[in-house]
N, CA, C and O of each residue as an XYZ file, in Angstrom:
712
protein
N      27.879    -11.428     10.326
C      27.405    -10.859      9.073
C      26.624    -11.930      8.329
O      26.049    -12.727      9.070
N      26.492    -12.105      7.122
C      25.817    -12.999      6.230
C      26.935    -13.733      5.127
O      27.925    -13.110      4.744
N      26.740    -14.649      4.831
C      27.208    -15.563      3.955
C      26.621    -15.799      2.598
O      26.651    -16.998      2.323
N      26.144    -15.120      1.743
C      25.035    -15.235      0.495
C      26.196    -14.003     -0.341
O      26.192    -12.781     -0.192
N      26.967    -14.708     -1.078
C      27.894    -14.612     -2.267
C      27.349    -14.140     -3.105
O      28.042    -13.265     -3.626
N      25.711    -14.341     -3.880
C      25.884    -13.782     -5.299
C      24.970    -12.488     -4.939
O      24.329    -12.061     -5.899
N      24.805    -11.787     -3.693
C      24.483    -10.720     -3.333
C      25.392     -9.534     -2.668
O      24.990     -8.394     -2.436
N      26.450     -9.945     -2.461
C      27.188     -9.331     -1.813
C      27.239     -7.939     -2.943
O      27.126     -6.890     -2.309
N      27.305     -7.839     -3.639
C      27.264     -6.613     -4.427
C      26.015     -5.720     -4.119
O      25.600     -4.771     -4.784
N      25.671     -6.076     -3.323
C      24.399     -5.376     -2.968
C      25.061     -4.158     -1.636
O      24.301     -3.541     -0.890
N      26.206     -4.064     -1.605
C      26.744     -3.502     -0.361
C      26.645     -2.311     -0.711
O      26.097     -1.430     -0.049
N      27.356     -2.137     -2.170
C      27.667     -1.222     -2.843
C      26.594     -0.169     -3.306
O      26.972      0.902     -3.781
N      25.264     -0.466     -3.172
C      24.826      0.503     -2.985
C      23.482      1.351     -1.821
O      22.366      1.851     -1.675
N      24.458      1.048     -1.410
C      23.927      1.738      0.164
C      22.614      1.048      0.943
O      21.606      1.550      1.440
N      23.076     -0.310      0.825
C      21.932     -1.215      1.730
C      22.437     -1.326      2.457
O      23.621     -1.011      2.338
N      21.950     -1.868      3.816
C      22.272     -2.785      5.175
C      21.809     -4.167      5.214
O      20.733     -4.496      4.716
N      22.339     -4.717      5.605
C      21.835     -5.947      6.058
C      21.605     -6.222      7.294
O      22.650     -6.492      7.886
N      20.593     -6.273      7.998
C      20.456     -6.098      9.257
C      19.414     -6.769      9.977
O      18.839     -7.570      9.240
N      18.880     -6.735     11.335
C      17.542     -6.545     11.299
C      16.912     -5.475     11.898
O      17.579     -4.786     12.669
N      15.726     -5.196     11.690
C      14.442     -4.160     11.910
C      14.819     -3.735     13.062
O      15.301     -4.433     13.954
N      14.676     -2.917     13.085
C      14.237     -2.380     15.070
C      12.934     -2.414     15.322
O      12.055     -2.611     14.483
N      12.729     -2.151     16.914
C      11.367     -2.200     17.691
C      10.834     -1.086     17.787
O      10.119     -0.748     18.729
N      11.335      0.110     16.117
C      10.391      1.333     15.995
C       9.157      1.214     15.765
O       8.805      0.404     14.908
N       8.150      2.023     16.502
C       7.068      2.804     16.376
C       6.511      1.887     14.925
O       7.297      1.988     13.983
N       5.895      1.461     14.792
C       4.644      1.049     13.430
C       4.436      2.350     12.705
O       4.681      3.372     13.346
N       4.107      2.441     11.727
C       3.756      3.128     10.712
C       2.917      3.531     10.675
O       2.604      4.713     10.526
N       2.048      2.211     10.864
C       0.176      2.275     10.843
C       0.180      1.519     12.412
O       0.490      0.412     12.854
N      -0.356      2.808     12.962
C      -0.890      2.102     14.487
C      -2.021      1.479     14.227
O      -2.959      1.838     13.515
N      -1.734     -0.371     15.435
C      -2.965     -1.629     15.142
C      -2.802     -2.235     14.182
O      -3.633     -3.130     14.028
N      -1.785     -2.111     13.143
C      -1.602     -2.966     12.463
C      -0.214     -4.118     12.969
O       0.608     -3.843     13.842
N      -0.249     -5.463     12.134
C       0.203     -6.079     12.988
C       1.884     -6.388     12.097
O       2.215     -6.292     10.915
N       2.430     -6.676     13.020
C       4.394     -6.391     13.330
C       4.456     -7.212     11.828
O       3.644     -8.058     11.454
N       5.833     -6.646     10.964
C       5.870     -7.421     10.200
C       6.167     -8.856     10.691
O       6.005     -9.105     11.885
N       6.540     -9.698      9.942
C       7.617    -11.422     10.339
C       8.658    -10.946     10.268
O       8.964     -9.807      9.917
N       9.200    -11.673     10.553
C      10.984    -11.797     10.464
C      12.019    -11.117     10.947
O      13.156    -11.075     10.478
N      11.547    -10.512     12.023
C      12.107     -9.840     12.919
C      13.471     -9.983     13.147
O      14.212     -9.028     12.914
N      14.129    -11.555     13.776
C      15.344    -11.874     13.948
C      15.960    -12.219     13.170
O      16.954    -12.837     13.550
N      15.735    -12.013     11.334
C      16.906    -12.224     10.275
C      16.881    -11.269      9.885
O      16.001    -10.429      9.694
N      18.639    -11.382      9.623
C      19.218    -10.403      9.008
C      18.618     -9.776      7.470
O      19.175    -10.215      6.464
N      17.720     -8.965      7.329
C      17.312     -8.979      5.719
C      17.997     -7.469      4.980
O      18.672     -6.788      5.752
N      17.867     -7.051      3.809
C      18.578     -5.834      2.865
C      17.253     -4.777      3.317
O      16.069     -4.942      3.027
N      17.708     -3.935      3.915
C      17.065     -2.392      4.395
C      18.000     -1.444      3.684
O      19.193     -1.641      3.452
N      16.853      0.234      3.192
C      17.742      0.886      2.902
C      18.444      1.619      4.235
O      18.079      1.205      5.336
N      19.020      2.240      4.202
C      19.842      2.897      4.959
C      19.584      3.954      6.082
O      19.427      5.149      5.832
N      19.544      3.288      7.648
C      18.466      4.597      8.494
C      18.751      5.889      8.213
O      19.850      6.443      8.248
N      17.317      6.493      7.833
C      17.712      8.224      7.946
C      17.448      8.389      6.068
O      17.228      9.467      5.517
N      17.520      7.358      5.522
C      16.783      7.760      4.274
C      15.379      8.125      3.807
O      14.356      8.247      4.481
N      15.522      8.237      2.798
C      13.779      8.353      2.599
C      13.628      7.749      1.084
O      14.205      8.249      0.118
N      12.663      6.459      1.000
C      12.308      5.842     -0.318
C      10.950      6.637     -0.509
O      10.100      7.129      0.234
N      11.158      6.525     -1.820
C       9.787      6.902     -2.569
C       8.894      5.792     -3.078
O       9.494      5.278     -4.022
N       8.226      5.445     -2.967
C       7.301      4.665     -3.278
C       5.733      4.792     -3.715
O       4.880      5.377     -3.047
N       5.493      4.077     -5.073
C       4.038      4.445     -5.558
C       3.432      2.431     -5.420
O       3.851      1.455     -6.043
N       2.629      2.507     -4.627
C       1.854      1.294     -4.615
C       0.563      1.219     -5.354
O      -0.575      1.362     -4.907
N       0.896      1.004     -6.388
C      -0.489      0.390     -7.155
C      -1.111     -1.142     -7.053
O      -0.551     -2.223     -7.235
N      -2.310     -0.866     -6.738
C      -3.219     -1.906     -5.950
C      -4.131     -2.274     -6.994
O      -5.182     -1.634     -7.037
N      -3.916     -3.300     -7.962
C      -5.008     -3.302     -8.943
C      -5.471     -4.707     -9.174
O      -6.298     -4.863    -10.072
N      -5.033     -5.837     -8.445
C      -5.728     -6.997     -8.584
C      -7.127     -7.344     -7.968
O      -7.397     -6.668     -6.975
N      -7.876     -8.070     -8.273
C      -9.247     -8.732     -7.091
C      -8.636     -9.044     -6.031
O      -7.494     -9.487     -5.903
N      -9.667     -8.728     -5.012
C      -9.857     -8.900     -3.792
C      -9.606    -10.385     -3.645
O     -10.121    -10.903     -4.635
N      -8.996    -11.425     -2.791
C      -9.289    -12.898     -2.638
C     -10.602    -13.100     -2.142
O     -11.202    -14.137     -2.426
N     -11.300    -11.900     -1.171
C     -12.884    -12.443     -0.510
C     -13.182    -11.012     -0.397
O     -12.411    -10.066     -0.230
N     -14.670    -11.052     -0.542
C     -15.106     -9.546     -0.320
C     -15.172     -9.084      0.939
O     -15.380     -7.908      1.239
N     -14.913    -10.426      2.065
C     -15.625    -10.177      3.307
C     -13.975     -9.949      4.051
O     -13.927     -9.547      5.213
N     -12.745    -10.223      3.320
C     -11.506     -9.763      4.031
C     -11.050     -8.649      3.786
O     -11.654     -8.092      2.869
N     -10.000     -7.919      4.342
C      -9.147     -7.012      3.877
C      -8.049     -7.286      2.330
O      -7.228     -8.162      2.058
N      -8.436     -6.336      1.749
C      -7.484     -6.960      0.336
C      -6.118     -6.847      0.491
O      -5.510     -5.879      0.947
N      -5.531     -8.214     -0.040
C      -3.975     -8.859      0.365
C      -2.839     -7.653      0.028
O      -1.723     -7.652      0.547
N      -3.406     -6.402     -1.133
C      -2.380     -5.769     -1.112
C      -2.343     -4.860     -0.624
O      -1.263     -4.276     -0.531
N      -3.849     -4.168      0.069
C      -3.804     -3.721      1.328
C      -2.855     -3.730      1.890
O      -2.074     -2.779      1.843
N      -2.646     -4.768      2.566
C      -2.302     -5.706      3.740
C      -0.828     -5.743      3.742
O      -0.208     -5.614      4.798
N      -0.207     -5.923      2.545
C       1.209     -6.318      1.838
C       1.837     -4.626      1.994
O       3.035     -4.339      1.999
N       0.720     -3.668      2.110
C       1.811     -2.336      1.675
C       1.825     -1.802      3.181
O       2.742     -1.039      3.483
N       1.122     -2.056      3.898
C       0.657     -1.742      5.546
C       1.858     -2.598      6.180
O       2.530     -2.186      7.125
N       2.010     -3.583      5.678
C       3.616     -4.288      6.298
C       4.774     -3.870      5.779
O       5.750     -3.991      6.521
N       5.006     -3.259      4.362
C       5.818     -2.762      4.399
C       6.452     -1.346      4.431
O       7.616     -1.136      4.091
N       5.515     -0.309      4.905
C       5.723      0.539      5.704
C       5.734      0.157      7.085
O       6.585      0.802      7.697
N       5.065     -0.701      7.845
C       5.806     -0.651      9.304
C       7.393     -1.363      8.585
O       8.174     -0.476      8.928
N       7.896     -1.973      8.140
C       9.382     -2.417      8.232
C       9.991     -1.579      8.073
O      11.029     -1.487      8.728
N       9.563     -0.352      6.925
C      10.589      0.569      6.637
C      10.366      1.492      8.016
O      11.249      2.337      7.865
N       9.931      1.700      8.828
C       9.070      2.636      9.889
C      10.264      1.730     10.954
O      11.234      2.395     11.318
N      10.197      0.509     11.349
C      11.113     -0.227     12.240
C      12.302     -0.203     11.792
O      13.158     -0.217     12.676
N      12.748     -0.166     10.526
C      14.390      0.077     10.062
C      14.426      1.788     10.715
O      15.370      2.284     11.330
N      13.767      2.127     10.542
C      13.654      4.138     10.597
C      14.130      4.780      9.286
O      14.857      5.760      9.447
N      13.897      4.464      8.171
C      13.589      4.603      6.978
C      12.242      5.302      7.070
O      11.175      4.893      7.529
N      12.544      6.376      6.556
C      11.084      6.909      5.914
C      10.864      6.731      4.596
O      11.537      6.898      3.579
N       9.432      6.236      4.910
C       8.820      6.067      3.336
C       7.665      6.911      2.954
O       6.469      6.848      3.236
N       8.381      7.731      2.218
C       6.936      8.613      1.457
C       5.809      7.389      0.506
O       6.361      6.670     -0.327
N       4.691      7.293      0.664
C       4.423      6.773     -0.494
C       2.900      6.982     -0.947
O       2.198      7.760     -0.300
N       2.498      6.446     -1.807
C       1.016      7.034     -2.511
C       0.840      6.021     -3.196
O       1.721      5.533     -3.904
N      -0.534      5.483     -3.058
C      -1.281      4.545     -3.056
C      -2.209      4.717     -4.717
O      -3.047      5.591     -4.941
N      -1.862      3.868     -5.487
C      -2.831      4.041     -6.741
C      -3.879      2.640     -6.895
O      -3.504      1.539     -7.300
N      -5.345      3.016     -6.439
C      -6.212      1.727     -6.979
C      -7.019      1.674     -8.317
O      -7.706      2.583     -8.783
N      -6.766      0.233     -8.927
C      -7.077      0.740    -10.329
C      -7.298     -1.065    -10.583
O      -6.935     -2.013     -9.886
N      -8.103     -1.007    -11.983
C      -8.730     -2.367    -12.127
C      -9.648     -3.107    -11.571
O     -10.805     -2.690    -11.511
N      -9.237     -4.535    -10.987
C     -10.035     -5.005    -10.520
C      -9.886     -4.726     -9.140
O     -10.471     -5.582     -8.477
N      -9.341     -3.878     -8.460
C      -9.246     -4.257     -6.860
C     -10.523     -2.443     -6.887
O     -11.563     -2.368     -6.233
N     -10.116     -1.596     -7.564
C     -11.465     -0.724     -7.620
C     -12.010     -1.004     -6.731
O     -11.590     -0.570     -5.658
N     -13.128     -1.810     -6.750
C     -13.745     -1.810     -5.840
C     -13.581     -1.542     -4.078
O     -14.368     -0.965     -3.327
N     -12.712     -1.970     -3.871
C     -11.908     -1.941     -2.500
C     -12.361     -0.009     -2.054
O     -12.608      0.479     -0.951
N     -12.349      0.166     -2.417
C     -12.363      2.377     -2.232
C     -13.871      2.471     -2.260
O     -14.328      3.606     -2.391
N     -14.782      1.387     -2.150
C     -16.193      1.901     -2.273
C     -16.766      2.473     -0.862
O     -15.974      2.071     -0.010
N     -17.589      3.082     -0.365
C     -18.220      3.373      0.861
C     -19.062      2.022      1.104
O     -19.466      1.456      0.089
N     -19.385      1.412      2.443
C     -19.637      0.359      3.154
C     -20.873      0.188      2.041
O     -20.984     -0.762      1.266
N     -21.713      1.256      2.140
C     -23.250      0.660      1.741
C     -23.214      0.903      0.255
O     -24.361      0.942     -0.190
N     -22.305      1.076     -0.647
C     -21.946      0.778     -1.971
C     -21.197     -0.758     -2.482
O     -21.401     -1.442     -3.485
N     -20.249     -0.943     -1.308
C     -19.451     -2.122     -1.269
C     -20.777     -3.271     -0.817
O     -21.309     -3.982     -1.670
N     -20.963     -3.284     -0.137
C     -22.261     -4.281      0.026
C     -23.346     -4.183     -0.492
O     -24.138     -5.082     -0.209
N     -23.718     -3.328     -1.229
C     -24.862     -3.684     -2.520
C     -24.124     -4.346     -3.609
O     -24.513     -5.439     -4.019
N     -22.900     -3.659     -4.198
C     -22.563     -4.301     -5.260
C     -21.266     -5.573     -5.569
O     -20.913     -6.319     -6.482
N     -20.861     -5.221     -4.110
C     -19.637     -6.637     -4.375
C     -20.153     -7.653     -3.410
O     -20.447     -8.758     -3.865
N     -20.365     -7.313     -1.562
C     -20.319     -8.201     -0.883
C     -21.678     -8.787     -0.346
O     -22.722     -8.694     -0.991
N     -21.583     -9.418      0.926
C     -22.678    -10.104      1.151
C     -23.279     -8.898      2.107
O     -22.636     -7.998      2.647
N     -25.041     -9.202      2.169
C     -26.047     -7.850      2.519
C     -25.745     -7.932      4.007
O     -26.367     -7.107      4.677
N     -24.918     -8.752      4.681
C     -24.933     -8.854      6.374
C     -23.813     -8.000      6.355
O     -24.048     -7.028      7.072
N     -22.506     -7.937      5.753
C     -21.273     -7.104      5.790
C     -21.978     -5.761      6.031
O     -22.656     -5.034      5.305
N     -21.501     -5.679      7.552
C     -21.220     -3.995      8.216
C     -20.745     -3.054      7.146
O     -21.362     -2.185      6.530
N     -19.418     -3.467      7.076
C     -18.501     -2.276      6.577
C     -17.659     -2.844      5.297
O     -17.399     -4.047      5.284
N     -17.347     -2.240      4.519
C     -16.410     -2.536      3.467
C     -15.172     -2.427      4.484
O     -14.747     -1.434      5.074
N     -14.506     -4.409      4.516
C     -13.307     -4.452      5.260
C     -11.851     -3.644      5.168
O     -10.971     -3.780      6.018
N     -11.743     -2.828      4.064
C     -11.051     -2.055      3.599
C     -10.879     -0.877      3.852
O      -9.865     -0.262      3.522
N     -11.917     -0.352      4.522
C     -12.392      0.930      5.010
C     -11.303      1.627      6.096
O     -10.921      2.794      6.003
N     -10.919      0.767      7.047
C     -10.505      1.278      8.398
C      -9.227      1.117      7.989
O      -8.545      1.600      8.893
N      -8.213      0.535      6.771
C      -6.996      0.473      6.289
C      -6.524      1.951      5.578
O      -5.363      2.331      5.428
N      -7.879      2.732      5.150
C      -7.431      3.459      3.982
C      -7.469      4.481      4.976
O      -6.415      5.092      5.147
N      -8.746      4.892      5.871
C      -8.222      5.922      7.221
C      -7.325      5.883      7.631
O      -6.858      7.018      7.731
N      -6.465      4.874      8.121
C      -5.131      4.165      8.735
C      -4.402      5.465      8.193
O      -4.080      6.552      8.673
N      -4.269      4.672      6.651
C      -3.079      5.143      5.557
C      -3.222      7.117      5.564
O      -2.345      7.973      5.450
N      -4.530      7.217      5.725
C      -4.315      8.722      4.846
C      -4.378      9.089      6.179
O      -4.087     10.278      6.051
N      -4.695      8.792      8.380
C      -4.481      9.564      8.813
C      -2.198      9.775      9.235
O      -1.490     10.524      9.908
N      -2.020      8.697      8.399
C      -0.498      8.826      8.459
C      -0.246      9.480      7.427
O       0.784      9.007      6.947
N      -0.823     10.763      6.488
C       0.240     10.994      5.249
C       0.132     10.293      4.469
O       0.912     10.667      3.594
N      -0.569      9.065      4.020
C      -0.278      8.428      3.255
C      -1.887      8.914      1.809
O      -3.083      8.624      1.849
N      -1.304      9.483      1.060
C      -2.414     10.115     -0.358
C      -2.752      7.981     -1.005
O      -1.972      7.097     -1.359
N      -4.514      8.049     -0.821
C      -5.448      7.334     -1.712
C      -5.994      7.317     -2.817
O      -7.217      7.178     -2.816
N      -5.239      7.461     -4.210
C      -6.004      8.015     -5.378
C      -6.711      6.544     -6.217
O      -6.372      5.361     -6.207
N      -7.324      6.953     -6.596
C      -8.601      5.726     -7.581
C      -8.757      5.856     -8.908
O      -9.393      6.889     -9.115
N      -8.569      5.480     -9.588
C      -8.174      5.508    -10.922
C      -9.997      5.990    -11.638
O     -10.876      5.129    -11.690
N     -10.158      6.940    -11.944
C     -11.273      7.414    -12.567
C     -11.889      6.198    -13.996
O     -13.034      5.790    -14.195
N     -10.785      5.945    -14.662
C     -11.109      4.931    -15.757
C     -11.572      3.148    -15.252
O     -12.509      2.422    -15.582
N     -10.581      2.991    -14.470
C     -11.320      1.852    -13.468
C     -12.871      2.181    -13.075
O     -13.864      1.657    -13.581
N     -12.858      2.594    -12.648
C     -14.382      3.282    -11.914
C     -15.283      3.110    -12.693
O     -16.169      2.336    -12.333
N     -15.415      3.877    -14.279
C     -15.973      3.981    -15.144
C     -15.762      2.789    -15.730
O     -16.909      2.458    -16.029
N     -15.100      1.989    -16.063
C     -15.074      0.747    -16.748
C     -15.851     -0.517    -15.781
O     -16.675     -1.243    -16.337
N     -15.631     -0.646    -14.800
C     -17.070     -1.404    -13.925
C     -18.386     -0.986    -13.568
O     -19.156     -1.604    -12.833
N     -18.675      0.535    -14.361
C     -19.965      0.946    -14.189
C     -19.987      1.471    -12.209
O     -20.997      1.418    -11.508
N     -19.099      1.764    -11.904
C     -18.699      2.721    -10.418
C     -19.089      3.692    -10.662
O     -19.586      3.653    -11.788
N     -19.194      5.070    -10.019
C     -19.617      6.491     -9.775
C     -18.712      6.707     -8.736
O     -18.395      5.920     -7.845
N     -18.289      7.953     -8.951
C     -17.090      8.352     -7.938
C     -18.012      8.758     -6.605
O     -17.377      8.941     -5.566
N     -19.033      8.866     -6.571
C     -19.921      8.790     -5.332
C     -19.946      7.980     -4.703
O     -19.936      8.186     -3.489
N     -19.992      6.673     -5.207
C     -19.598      5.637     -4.141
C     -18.411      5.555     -3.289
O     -18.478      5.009     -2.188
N     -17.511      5.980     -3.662
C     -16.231      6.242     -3.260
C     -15.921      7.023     -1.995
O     -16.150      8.202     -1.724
N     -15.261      5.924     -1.193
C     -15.372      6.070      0.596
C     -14.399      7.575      0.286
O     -13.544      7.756     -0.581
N     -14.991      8.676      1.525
C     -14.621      9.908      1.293
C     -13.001      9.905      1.826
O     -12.533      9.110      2.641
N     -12.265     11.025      1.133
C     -10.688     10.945      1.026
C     -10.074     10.499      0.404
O      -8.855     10.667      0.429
N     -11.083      9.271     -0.922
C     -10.122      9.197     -1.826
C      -9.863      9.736     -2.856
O     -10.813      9.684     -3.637
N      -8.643     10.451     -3.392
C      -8.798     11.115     -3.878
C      -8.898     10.793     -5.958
O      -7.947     10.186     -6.449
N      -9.718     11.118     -6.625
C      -9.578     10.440     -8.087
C      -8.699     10.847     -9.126
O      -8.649     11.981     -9.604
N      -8.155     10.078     -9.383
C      -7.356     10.418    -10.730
C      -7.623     10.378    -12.092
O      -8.307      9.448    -12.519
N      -7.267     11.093    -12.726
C      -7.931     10.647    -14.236
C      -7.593      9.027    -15.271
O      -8.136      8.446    -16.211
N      -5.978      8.764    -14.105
C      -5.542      7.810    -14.988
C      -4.623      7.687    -14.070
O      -3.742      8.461    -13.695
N      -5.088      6.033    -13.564
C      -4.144      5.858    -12.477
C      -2.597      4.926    -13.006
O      -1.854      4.351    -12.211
N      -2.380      4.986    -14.644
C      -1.155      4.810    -14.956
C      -0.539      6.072    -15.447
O       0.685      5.997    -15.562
N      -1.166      7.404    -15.819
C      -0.377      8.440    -16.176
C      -0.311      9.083    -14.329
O       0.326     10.132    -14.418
N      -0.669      8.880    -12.931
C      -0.242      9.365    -12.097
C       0.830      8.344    -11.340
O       1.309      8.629    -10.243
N       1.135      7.178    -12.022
C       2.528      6.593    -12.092
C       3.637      7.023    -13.006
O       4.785      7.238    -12.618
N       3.101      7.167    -14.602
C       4.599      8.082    -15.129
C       4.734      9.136    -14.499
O       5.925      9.408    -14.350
N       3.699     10.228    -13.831
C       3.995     10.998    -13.608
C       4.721     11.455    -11.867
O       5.119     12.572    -11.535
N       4.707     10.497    -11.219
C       5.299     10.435     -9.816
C       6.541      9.636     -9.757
O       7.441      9.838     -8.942
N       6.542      8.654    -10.731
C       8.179      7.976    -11.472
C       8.964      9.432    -12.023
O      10.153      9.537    -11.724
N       8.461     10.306    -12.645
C       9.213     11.608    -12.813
C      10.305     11.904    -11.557
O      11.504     12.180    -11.600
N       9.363     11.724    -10.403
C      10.192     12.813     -9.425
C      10.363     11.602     -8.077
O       9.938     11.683     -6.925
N      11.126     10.531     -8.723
C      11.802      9.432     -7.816
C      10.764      8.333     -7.235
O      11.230      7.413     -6.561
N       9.436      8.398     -7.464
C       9.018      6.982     -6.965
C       8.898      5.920     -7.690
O       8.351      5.950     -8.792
N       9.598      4.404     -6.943
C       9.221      3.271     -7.395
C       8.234      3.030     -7.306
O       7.772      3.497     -6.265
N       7.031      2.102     -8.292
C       5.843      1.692     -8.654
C       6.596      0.388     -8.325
O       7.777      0.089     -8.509
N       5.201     -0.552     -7.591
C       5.351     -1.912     -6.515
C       3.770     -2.459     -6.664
O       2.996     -2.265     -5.727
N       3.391     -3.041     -7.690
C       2.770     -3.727     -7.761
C       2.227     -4.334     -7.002
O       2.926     -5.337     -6.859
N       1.116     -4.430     -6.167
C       0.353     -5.115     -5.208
C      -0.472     -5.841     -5.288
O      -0.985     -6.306     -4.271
């Protein structure tokens, strides 16, 4: 078992401590979480978390995939390898906005004119051909001078990508900052 005392109260409500299994990825091609062989706190196989990931910081480079991308794509494969299902829905808003643009919008206005594709592109297909809903915060958009036309197709816009967090916190999802 584990030895970490000022957590042990963590038993009590229906965690495991365990490690991951060698289930199925979440997002096929994306790559295995770390930490495979420690014991870490999973919820409980056969549950289902709710989860709202709002994605609203800058990009670190225009020419990478954005880190919270990246951060929520790993943690659906863990919950996917525990066998935890995770419902969850994706809110972009602020400065990461940009990230949801179509290739030849993203490279006129954020990246460099040689960039193919907005690197972000083939993450958000990923996400929405698993179930996973892309919404874009309409006020973001409008506050960097965006047009929802630019906006790589499937995502879907919101009027207010903090009232479609009170309003999905209504009916059990945690909001996870990315």
């Amino acid at each position: 078992m584990h030895n970490y005392p000022s957590s042990q109260w963590l038993d009590s409500l229906g965690l495991i401590r365990g490690k991951p299994g060698n289930a199925e990825l979440a997002i096929p091609g994306s790559p295995r979480p770390v930490g495979q062989a420690v014991d870490q706190w999973l919820p409980a196989p056969g549950e289902t978390c709710h989860g709202l990931f709002q994605i609203s910081s800058a990009a670190d480079a225009p020419d990478r995939v954005h880190g919270g991308v990246m951060r929520l794509v790993r943690t659906l494969n863990l919950m996917s390898q525990a066998e935890v299902a995770c419902r969850a829905v994706v809110v972009v808003a602020g400065p990461a906005t940009p990230c949801v643009l179509k290739s030849a919008a993203y490279r006129e206005r954020i990246a460099e004119p040689s960039l193919e594709e907005n690197p972000n592109a083939p993450w958000w297909n990923a996400l929405r051909q698993q179930g996973v809903p892309v919404l874009v915060c309409l006020q973001a958009l409008a506050a960097q001078g965006l047009s929802l036309e630019e906006v790589e197709a499937g995502i879907e816009p919101v009027q207010s990508g903090l009232s479609a967090a009170l309003a999905l916190g209504r009916h059990g999802f945690v909001t996870l900052s990315l």
